[in-house]
Each structure stands twice: as C-alpha cells, then as structure tokens.
C-alpha positions in Angstrom: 16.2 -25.6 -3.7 15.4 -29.4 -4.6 17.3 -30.3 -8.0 14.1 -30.7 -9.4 12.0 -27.6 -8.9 12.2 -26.8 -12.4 11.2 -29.9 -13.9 8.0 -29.3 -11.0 7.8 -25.7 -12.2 7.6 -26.6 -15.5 5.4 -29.6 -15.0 3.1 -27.3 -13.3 3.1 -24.8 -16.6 2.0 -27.7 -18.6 -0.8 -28.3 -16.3 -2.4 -25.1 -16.5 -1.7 -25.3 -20.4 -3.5 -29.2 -20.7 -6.4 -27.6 -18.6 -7.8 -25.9 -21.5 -8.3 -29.4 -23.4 -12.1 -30.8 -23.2 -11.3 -33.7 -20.6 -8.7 -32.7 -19.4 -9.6 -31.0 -16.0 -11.3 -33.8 -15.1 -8.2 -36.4 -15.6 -6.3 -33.7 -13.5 -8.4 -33.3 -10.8 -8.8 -36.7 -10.3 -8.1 -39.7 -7.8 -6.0 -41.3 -10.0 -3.5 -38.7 -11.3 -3.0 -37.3 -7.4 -2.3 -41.2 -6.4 0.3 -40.9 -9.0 1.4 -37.3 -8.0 2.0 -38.5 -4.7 4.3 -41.8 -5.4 6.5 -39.7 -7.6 7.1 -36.9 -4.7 8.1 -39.6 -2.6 9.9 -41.4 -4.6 11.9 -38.6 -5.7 12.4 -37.6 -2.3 13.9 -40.4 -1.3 16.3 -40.7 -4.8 15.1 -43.3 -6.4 14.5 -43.7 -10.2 11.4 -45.9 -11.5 13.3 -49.0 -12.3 14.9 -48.9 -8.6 11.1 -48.0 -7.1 9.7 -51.1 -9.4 12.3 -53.8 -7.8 12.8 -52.3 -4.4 8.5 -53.1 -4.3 8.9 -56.4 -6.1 6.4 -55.3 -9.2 7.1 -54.3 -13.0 8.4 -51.1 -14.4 5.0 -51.2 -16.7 3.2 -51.2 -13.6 4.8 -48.1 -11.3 5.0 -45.9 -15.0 0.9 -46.7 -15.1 0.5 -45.5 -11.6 2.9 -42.6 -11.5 0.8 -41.7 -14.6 -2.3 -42.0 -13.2 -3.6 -43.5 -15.9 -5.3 -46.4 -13.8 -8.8 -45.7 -15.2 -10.6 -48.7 -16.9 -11.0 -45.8 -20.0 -7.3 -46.5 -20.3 -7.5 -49.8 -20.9 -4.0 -50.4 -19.0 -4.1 -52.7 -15.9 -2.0 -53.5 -13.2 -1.5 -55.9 -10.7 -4.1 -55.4 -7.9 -1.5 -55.4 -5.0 0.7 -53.4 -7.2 -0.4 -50.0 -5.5 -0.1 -51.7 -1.7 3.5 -52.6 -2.5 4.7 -49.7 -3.7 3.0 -48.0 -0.7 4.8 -50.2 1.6 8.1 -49.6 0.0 8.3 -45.8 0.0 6.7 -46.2 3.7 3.5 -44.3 2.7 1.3 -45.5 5.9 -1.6 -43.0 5.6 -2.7 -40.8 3.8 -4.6 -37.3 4.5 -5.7 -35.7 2.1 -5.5 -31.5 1.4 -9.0 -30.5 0.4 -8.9 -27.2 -1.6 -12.3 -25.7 -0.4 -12.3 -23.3 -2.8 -12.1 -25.7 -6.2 -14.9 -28.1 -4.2 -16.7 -25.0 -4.1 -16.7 -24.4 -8.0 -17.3 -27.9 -9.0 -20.8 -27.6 -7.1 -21.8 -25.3 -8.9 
C-alpha cells in the first residue's frame, strides 16, 4: 500500500461529491484535469514534490501547480509557458501516452 492511498481515496470521495455541482462533470471529465491527473501520478511515483518537479524540468512552480490542476483552460484565465507541458513530460520520462477509454461513460455522454 502506496503511502498515499488515502489522500487518493479521499481525493476520489471528493470527486464523486464535486460531481453534483452544475459544471463540474465537465471540468472532471476533461483533457485538461486528466493531463494533470497523470503528471501528479508520476511524479509522486517517482518521490518528488512540486518545487523539485518545477526545477528538475527548468519551469516555474506557478506553472506545474496550473497543470497538475488542470486548470489550463482559457476560462481560467491562467497561462503557462507553451513548452512548459513538453518539459515536464520529458522530465518525468512520459514518452507516450495511451489513453484508457471508458466505453461505458462515452456511451452516456452520446446520449
């Protein structure tokens, strides 16, 4: 058991609370916040804190917190550095990605 399962478990908890909001499924379910999702699983993985992530890929704190927030959206009105995402990539050695498509939830947003 990782040492943080329960901040995952109860990140998780929040989710499915957050959900109900008007908006909010959308945010949730989109690119940006499972970009963001994915940076901090790796960076966690590999033991690194934000501040560490943000030098070792030679951008600003600001910039990984935006990400790793997924709050990249013009409607947020925050903006980072366009080569920002690339370098952080190439720090935590994120060559590809392949994405897990939840045929189920496609299903329901068709309709």
């Amino acid at each position: 058991m990782s040492k943080y399962s329960n901040l995952k478990k109860d990140f998780e908890e929040m989710k499915k609370l957050v959900r109900e909001l008007p908006g909010a499924a959308d945010y949730l379910d989109g690119p940006e916040v499972a970009v963001g999702q994915m940076i901090l699983a790796r960076q966690l993985e590999l033991g690194y804190n934000q501040q560490q992530l943000a030098d070792l890929a030679g951008v600003s704190l600001e910039d990984v917190t935006v990400i790793q927030a997924g709050m990249t959206h013009p409607n947020f009105g925050y903006t980072v550095q366009p080569d920002s995402l690339a370098k952080i990539f190439k720090a935590l050695k994120i060559v590809g990605v392949r994405p897990i498509v939840d045929e189920e939830a496609a299903t329901s947003m068709t309709h």
